[in-house]
C-alpha positions as CSV (number, residue, x, y, z in Angstrom):
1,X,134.4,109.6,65.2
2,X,131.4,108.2,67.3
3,X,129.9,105.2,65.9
4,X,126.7,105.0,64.4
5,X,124.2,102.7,66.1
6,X,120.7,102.0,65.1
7,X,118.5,101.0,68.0
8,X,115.8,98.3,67.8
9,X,113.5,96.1,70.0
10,X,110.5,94.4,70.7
11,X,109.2,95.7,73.5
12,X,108.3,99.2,72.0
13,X,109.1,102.2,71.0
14,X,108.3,103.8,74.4
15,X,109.8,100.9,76.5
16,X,112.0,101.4,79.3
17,X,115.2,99.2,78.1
18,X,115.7,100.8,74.9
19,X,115.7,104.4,76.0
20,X,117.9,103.5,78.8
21,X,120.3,102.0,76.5
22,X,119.3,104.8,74.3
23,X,120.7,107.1,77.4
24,X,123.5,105.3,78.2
25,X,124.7,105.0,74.7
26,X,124.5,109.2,73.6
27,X,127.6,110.2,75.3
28,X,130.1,108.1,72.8
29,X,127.7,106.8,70.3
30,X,125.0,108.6,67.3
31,X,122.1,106.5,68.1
32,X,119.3,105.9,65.6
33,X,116.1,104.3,66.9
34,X,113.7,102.0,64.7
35,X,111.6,100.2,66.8
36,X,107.9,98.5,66.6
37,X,105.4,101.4,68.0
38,X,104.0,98.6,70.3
39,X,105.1,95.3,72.2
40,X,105.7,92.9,69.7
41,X,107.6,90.1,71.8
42,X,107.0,86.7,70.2
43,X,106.9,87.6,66.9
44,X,110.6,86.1,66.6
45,X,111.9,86.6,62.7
46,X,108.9,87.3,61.0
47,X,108.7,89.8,58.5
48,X,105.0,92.0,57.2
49,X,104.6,90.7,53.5
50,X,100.6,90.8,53.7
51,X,100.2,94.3,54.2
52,X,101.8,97.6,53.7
53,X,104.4,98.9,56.6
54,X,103.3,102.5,58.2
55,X,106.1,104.1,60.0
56,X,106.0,107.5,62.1
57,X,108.7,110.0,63.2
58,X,108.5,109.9,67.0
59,X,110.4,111.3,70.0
60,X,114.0,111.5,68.2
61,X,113.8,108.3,66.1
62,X,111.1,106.3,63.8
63,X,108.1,103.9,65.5
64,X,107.2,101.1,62.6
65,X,103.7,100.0,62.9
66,X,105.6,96.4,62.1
67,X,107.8,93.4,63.6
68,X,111.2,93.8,65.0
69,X,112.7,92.4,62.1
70,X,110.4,95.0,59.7
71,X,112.2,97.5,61.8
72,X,115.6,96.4,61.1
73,X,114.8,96.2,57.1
74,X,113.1,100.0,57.2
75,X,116.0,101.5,59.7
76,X,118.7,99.8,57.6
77,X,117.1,100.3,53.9
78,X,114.6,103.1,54.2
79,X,114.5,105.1,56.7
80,X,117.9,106.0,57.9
81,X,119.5,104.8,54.4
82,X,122.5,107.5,54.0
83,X,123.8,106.1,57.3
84,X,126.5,104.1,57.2
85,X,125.3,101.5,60.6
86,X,128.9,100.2,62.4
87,X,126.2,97.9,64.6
88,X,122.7,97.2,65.0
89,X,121.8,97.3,68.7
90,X,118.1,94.9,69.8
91,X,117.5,95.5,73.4
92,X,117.6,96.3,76.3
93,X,114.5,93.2,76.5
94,X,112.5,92.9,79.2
95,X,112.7,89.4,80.2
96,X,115.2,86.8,79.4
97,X,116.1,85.4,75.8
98,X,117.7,82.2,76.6
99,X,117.7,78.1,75.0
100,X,115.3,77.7,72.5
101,X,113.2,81.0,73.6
102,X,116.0,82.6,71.4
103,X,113.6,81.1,68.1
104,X,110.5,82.7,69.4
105,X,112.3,85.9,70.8
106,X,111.9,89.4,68.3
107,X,114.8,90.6,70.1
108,X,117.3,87.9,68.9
109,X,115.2,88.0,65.9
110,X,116.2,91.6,64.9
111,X,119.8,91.1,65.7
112,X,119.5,88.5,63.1
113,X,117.9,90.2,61.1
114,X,121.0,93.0,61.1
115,X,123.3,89.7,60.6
116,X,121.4,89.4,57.3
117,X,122.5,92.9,56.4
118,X,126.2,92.2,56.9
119,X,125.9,94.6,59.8
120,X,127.4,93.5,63.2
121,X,124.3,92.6,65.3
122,X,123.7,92.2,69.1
123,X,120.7,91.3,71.2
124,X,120.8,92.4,75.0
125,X,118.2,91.2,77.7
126,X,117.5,91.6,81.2
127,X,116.5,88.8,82.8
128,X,113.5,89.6,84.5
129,X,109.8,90.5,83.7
130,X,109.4,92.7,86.7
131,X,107.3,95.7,85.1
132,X,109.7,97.6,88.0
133,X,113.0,96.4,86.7
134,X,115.5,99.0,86.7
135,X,117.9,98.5,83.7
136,X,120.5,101.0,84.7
137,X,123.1,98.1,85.5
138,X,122.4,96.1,82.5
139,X,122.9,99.5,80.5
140,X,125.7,100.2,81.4
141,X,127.7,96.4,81.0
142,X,126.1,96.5,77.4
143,X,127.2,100.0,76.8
144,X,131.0,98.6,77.9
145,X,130.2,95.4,75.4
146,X,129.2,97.1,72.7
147,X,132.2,98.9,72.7
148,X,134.0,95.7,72.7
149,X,132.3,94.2,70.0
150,X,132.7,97.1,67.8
151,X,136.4,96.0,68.2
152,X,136.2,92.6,67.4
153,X,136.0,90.6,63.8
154,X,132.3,89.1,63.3
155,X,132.2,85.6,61.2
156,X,129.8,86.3,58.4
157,X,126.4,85.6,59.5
158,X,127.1,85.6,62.7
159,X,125.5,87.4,65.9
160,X,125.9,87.8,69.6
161,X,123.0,86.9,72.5
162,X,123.4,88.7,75.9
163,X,121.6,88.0,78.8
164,X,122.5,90.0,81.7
165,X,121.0,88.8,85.6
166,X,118.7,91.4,87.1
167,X,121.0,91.7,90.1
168,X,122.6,94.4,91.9
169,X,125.6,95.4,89.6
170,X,128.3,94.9,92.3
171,X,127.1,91.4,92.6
172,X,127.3,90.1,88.9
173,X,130.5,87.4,88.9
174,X,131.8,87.9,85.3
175,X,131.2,87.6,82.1
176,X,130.6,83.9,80.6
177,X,130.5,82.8,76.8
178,X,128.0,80.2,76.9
179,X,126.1,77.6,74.4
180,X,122.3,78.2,73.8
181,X,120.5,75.8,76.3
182,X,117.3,73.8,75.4
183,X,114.6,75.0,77.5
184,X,111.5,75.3,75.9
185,X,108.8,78.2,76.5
186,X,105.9,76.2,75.2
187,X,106.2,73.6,77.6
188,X,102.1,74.7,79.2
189,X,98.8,75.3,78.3
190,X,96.7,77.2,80.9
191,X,93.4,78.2,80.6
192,X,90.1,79.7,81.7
193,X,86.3,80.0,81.4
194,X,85.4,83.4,79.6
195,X,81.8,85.1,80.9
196,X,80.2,83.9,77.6
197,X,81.0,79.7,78.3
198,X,83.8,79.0,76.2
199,X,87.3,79.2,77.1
200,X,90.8,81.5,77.2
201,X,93.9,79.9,76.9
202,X,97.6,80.9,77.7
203,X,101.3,79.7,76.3
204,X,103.3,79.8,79.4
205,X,106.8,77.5,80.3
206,X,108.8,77.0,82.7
207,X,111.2,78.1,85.1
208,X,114.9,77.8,83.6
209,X,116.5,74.7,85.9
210,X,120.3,74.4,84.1
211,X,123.1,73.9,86.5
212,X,126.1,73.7,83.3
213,X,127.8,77.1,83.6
214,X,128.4,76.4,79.8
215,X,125.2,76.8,79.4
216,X,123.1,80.6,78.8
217,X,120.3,79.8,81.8
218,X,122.6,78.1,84.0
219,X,125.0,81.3,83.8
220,X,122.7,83.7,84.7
221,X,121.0,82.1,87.5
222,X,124.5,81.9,89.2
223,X,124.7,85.9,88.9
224,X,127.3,85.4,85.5
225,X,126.1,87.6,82.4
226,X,125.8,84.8,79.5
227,X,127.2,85.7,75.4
228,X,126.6,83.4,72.8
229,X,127.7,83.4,69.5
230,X,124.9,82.4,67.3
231,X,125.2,81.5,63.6
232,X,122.3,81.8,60.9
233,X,123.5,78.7,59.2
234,X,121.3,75.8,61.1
235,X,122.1,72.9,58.7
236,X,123.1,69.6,60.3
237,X,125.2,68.3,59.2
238,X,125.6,65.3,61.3
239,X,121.8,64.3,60.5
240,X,121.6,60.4,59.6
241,X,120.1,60.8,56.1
242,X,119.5,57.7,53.9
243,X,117.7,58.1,50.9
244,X,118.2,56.1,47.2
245,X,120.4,58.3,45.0
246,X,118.1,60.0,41.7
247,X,119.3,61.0,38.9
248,X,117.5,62.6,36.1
249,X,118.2,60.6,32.9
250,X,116.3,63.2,30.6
């Protein structure tokens, strides 16, 4: 039997990534789709609790006028609930979803979102923001993953983080399981006058500069296609607490 798959992003519901995964996928795979009706990157794990969710059957799957996360809740719960979901699919992204991008990122934030559900998640990026990308290559090595992961035992709470180098496919070196690297997207404020005297202002960062292959940036600027295994659990452990002991003598 074909597995079931249910297809999220961030991107949109129209973007380029997902229906070429979308493509790649419907030869050995039932593909769903849930995905935000518009670009929704940045909106990391957040979830609509202020407002009612509108969703809309569109072009062979559902477009939630939500986050990436709300997408995962409605596919999961709602929408497609008499399917029984073997994985939960966020990608292909447009642009890279690497270090500490990965908090700020609704395309890791969806596959963690499926983690919640007990549902073996996966978030797959290109790394590139060329509005040109072609994400034929990177299609088809997450197609071959998938199936892989479909395979293999997931911890509880546990997801994966693919990043695959927007290089010619012959030219990609390997696959590398990698750590999640600290580079920061929030590293710049630029800004500019506005015609009316006040100012405009733009979140920007940095170019990725890791040269550890263990690390997610590092392996994809050396032409290696970076998995990490990420856990929800962020407690440390290792923090040097020191606090008096309390004890309620009611």
């Amino acid at each position: 039997m074909k597995p079931n798959i249910l297809l999220v992003n961030d991107d949109g519901f129209d973007a380029k990534g997902l229906r070429t995964l979308e493509k790649a996928l419907a030869p050995a795979a039932n593909t769903y789709i849930c995905a935000p009706r518009y670009q929704k990157s940045g909106e990391s794990h957040s979830l609509t609790l202020n407002r009612s969710l509108t969703a809309k059957p569109c072009d062979g799957g559902w477009a939630v006028y939500g986050t990436p996360a709300d997408c995962v809740c409605m596919g999961v719960l709602e929408l497609f609930k008499d399917v029984k979901f073997d994985m939960i699919v966020s990608g292909i992204n447009a642009g890279p979803n690497m270090g500490w991008d990965m908090y700020y990122s609704g395309t890791v934030g969806a596959a963690r979102e499926g983690s919640m559900h007990h549902i073996k998640s996966a978030a797959f990026s290109l790394a590139t923001f060329n509005p040109k990308a072609d994400f034929t290559a990177a299609a088809e090595i997450s197609v071959k993953f998938i199936f892989e992961l479909l395979e293999t035992p997931f911890p509880l709470h546990s997801f994966i983080n693919v990043n695959v180098p927007d290089i010619p496919k012959e030219e990609i070196k390997g696959i590398l399981r990698t750590r999640q690297g600290d580079r920061r997207f929030d590293s710049e404020i630029a800004s500019k006058d506005d015609p009316y005297g006040g100012k405009v202002y733009w979140i920007i960062g940095d170019e990725f500069r890791e040269t550890d292959l263990t690390i997610d940036a590092a392996a994809v600027q050396a032409g290696y296609v970076s998995v990490t295994a990420v856990k929800i659990d962020t407690t440390d452990f290792d923090f040097p607490l020191r606090y008096k002991e309390y004890e309620n003598e009611d």
